[in-house]
C-alpha positions as CSV (number, residue, x, y, z in Angstrom):
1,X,102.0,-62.0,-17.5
2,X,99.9,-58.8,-17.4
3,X,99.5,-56.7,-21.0
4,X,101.4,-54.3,-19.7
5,X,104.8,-56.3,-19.2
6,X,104.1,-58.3,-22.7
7,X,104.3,-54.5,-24.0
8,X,107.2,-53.5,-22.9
9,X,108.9,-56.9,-23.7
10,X,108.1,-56.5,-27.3
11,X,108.8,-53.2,-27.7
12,X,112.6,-54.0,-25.8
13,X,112.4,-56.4,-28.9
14,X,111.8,-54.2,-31.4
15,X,113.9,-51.2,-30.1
16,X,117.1,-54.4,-29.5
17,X,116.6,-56.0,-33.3
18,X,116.7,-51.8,-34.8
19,X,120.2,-51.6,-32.6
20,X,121.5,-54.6,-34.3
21,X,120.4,-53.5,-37.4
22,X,121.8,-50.2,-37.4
23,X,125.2,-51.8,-36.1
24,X,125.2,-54.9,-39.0
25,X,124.2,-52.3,-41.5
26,X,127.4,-49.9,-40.6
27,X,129.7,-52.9,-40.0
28,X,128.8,-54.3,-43.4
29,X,129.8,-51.1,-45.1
30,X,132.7,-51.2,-43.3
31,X,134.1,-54.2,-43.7
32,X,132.8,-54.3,-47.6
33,X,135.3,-51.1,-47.9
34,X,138.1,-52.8,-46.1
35,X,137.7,-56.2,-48.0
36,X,137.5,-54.6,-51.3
37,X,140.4,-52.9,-51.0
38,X,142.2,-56.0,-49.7
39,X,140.6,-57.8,-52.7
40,X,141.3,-54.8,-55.4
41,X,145.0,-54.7,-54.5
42,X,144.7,-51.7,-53.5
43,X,148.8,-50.3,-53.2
44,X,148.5,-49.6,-49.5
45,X,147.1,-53.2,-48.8
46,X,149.5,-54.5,-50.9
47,X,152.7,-52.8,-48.8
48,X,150.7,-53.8,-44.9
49,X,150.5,-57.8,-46.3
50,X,154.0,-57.3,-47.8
51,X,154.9,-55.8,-43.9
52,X,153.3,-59.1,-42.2
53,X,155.2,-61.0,-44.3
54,X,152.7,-64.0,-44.7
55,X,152.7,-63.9,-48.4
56,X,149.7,-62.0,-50.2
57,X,147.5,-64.9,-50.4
58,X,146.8,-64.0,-46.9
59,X,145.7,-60.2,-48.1
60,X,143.3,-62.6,-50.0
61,X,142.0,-64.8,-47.6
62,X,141.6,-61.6,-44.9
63,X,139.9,-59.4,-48.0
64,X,137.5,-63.1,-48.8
65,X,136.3,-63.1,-45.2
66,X,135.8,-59.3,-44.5
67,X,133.6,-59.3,-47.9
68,X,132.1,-62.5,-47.3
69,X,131.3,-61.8,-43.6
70,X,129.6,-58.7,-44.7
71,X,127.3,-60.3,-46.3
72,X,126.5,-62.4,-43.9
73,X,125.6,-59.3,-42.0
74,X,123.3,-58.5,-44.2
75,X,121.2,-62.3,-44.1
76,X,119.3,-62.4,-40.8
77,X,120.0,-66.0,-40.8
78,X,123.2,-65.8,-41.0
79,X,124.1,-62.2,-39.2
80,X,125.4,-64.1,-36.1
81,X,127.8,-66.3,-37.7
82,X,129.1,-63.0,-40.0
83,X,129.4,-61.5,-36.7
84,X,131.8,-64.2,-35.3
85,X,133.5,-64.5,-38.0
86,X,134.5,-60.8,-38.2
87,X,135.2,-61.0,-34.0
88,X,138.0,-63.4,-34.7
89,X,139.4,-61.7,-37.5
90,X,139.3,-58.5,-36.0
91,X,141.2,-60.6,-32.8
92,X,143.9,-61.1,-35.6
93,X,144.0,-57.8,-37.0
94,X,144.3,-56.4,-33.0
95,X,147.3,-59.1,-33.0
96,X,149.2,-58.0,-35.5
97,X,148.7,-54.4,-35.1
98,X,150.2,-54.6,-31.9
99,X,153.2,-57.5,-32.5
100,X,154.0,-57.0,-36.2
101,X,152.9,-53.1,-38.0
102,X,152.9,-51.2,-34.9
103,X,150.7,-48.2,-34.8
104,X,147.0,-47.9,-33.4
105,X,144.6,-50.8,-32.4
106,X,141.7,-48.5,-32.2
107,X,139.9,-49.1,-35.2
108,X,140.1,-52.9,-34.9
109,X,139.0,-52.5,-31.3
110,X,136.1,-50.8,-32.5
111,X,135.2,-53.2,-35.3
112,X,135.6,-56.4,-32.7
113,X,133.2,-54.6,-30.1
114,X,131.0,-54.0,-32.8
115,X,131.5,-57.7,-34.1
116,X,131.1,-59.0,-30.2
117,X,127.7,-57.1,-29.9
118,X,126.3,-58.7,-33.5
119,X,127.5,-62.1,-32.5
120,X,125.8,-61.9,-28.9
121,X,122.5,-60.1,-29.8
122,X,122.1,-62.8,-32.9
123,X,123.0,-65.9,-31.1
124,X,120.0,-67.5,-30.9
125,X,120.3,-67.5,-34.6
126,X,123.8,-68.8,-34.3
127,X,123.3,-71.6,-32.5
128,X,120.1,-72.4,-34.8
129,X,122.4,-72.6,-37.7
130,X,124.8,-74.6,-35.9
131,X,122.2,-77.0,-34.7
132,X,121.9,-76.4,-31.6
């Protein structure tokens, strides 16, 4: 491997883990809005779980995950397992959006391809936490 290759490898490195970061940083703030609201009761989170009709324990759970997983964000250890949590909650929100409230997919289309990209860049970290 010349000098010149081993450059360029660590600076696609550097310029790939500043991407991430920039995308775990602004999903984090996202999510930490979304969950708190869930979590705060907020009126109009209140009426969207009384519309899916599972009860609001489920407003609960959802606002637990999106808060919690946005944390994990934050952890480098953990950002990959934040991000695949949030890609299969954001699978659910695209779900119901589209079977049970109606109205626009687009912002949890957004927030899974965001999720997606986390999850894939950080999976070497995944699978370290999972043993693997």
């Amino acid at each position: 491997m010349t000098a010149q290759t081993l450059k360029m490898e660590v600076t696609e490195g550097k310029v790939k883990n500043i991407a991430l970061w920039v995308i775990q940083i602004g999903l984090a703030g996202m999510f930490f809005m979304a969950g708190g609201s869930k979590l705060a009761g907020v009126e109009k989170m209140v009426q969207v779980y009384n519309m899916i009709g599972i009860g609001q324990w489920f407003r609960i759970v959802t606002g637990l995950i999106e808060v919690g997983s946005a944390v994990m964000l934050l952890i480098p250890v953990l950002s990959g397992l934040g991000g695949l949590l949030l890609s299969a909650t954001m699978i659910g929100a695209i779900i119901t959006h589209l079977f049970v409230l109606g109205g626009s997919p687009a912002l949890p289309i957004v927030l899974l391809i965001g999720s997606l990209i986390v999850a894939f860049g950080r999976k070497d970290r995944l699978f370290s936490l999972l043993g693997r």
